[in-house]
C-alpha positions in Angstrom: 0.3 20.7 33.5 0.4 20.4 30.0 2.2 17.6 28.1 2.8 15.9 24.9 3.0 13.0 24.0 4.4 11.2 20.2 1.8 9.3 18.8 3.3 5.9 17.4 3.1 5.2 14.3 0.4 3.2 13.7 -1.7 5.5 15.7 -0.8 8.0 13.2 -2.1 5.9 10.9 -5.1 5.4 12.5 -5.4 9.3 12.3 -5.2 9.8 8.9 -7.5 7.1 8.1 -9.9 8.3 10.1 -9.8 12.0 8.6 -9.9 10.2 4.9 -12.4 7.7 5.4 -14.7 9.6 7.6 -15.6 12.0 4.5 -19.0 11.6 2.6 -17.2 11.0 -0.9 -14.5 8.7 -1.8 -11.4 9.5 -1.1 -9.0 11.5 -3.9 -5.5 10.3 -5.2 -3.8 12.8 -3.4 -5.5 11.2 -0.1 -5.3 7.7 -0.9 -1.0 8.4 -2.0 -0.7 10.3 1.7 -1.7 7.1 3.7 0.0 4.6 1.4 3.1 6.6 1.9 2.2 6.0 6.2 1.5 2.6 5.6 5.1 1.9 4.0 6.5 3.3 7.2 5.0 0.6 9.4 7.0 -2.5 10.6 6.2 -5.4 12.1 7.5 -4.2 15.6 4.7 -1.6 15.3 2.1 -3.7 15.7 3.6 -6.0 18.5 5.0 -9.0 16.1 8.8 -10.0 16.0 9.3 -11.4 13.1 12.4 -13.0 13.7 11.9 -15.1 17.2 11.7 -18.9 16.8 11.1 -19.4 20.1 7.5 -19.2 22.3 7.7 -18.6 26.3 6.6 -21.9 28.2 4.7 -19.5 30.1 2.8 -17.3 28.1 0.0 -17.8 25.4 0.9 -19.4 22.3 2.6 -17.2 19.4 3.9 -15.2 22.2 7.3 -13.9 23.2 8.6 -11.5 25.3 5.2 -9.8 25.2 5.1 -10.0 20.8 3.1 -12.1 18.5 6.0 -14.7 17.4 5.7 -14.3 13.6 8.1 -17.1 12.7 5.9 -19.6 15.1 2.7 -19.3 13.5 1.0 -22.8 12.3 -2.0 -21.4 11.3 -3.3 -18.2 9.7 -3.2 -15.6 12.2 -5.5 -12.4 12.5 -4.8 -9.8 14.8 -7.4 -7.5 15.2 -6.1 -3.7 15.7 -9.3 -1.8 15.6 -12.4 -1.4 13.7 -15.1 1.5 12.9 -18.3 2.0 10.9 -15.5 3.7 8.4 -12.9 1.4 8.0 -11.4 -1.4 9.8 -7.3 -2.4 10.4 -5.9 -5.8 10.8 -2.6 -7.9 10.5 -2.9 -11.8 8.9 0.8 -13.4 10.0 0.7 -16.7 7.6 3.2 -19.9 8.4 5.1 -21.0 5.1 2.7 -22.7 2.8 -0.7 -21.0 4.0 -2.7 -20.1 1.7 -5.9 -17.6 1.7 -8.0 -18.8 -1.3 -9.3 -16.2 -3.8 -11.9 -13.9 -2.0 -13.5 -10.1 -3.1 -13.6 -6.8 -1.4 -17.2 -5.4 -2.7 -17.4 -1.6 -3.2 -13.7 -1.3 -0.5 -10.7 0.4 -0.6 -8.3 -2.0 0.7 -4.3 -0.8 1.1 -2.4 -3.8 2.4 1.4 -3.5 3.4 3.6 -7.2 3.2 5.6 -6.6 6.9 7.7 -9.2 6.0 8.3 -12.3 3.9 7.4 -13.3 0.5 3.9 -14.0 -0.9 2.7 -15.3 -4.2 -0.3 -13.2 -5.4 -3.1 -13.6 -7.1 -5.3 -10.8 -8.4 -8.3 -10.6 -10.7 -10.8 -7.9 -12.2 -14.2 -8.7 -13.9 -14.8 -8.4 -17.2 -18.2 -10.0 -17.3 -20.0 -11.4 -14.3 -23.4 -13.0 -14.2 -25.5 -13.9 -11.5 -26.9 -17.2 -12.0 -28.9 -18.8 -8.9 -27.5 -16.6 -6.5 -24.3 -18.0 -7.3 -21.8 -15.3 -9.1 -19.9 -16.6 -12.3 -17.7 -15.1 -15.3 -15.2 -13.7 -17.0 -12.0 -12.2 -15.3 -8.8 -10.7 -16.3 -5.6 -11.7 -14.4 -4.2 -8.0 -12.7 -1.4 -9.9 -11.3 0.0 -13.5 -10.4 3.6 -13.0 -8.9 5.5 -12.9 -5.9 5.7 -10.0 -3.4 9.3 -10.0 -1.5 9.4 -7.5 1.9 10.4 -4.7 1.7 8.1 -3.7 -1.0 5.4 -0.7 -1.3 2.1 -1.4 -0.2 -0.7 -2.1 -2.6 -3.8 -0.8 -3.0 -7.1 -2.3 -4.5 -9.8 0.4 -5.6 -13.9 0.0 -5.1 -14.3 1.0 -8.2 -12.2 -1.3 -10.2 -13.7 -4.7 -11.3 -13.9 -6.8 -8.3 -10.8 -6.6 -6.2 -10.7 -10.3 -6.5 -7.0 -11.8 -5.0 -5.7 -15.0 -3.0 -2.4 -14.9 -1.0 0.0 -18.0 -0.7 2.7 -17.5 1.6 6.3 -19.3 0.6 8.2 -18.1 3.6 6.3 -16.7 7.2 4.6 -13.6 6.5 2.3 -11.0 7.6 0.3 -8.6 6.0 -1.3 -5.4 7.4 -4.8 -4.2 5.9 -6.8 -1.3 5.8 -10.2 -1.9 4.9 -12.6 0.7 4.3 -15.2 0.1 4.8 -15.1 -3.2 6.6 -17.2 -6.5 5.3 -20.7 -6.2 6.5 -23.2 -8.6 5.6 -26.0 -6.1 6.9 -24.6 -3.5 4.3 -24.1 -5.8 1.6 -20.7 -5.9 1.6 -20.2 -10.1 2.4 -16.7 -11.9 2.1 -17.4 -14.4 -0.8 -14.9 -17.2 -2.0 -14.3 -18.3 -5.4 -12.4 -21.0 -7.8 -10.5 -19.5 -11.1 -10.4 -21.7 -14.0 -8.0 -21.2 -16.8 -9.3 -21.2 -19.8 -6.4 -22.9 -22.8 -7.5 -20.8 -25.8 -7.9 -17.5 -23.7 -4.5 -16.7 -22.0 -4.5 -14.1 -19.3 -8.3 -14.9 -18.2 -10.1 -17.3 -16.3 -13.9 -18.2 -15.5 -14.5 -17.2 -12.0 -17.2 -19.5 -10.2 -18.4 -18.2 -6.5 -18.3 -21.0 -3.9 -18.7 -22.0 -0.3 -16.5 -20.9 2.3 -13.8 -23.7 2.1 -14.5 -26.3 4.3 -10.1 -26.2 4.9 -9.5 -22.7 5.7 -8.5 -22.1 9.2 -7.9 -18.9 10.7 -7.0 -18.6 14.6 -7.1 -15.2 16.5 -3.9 -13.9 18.5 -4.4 -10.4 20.9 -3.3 -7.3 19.6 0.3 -6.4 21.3 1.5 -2.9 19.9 0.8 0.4 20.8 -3.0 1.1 22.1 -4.8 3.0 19.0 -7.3 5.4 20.8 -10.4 6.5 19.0 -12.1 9.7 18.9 -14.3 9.9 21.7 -11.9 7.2 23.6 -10.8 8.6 27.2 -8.4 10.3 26.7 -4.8 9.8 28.8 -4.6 12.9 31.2 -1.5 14.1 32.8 -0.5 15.8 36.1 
């Protein structure tokens, strides 16, 4: 017999990304608008983190309790994978108090991220001239924002066709922060994570120099399992009833 079943909400999600993001062209205001308004529904219960719990089960993996990622016990940066296609990929990073991710790009991406819960100090720059000097990047940049993000709060979206989608996160309270990108980093496509340091420059407020560097030798991100509802895929197998 027939039956039907509610799809959760970040399978919803999942949905409409896929209809957007699946498209030959980029995606129109009105498209982008429709999933940033799905994106501020999402909590951190739907996508299996309690964000209050101190406490971890002596009998389950670390970070977990009472079968959730435990957002208030993470040491480390914390990335929990949801799913990923050729088309776009979705993640959560839970961040302890202190953690910072240091300034990084998102080449040619649309990238909507929604702050779960917490507060975050943000740091966001566009080119305004970049050069490419022995493979290393370096130049000017404007400062698009440098303030703290307090939950609840919209989500924010960072465009591929604006200068460089260039932004660092510091957490000052545990955090987490759930990201669409589209489409995801690919070094075979050109589209490779790359770190860099700002410098302020005295007689030019509002801008810095922007110098690519290494992957920082300090940044330490761990892995924790997905624990929210299952996202199932076109083509998945689907769930049949009797």
């Amino acid at each position: 017999m027939d039956c039907a079943i509610e799809r959760s909400k970040i399978q919803v999600l999942y949905d409409a990304c896929d209809a957007v993001f699946s498209q030959k062209e980029l995606p129109t205001f009105q498209q982008i608008q429709w999933l940033k308004n799905l994106l501020d529904l999402m909590e951190a219960i739907d996508v299996g983190i309690d964000e209050f719990s101190l406490h971890q089960s002596p009998f389950s993996s670390p970070k977990i309790t009472k079968g959730l990622v435990c957002g208030q016990a993470v040491s480390e940066i914390t990335y929990i994978h949801i799913r990923e296609c050729d088309n776009f990929s979705m993640g959560v990073f839970c961040f302890p108090a202190g953690g910072t991710f240091p300034l990084h790009d998102h080449p040619n991406m649309t990238v909507l991220s929604k702050l779960l819960y917490g507060s975050v100090h943000v740091k966001a720059y566009d080119w305004v001239k970049a050069e490419n000097s022995s493979c290393r990047t370096i130049g000017l940049a404007g400062i698009v924002t440098n303030s703290i993000f307090n939950a609840p709060r919209e989500p924010s979206i960072l465009f591929p066709r604006s200068g460089g989608n260039i932004h660092s996160f510091t957490a000052l309270t545990p955090c987490a922060i759930l990201d669409v990108l589209a489409p995801p980093y690919s070094e075979e496509f050109g589209r490779p994570s790359t770190y860099f340091n700002d410098m302020p420059i005295p007689t030019l407020p509002g801008y810095v120099i922007l110098e690519e560097r290494d992957l920082p030798d300090d940044l330490v991100v761990t892995r924790a399992p997905y624990l929210g509802p299952s996202v199932v895929a076109a083509g998945d197998e689907l769930m049949t009833c009797s």
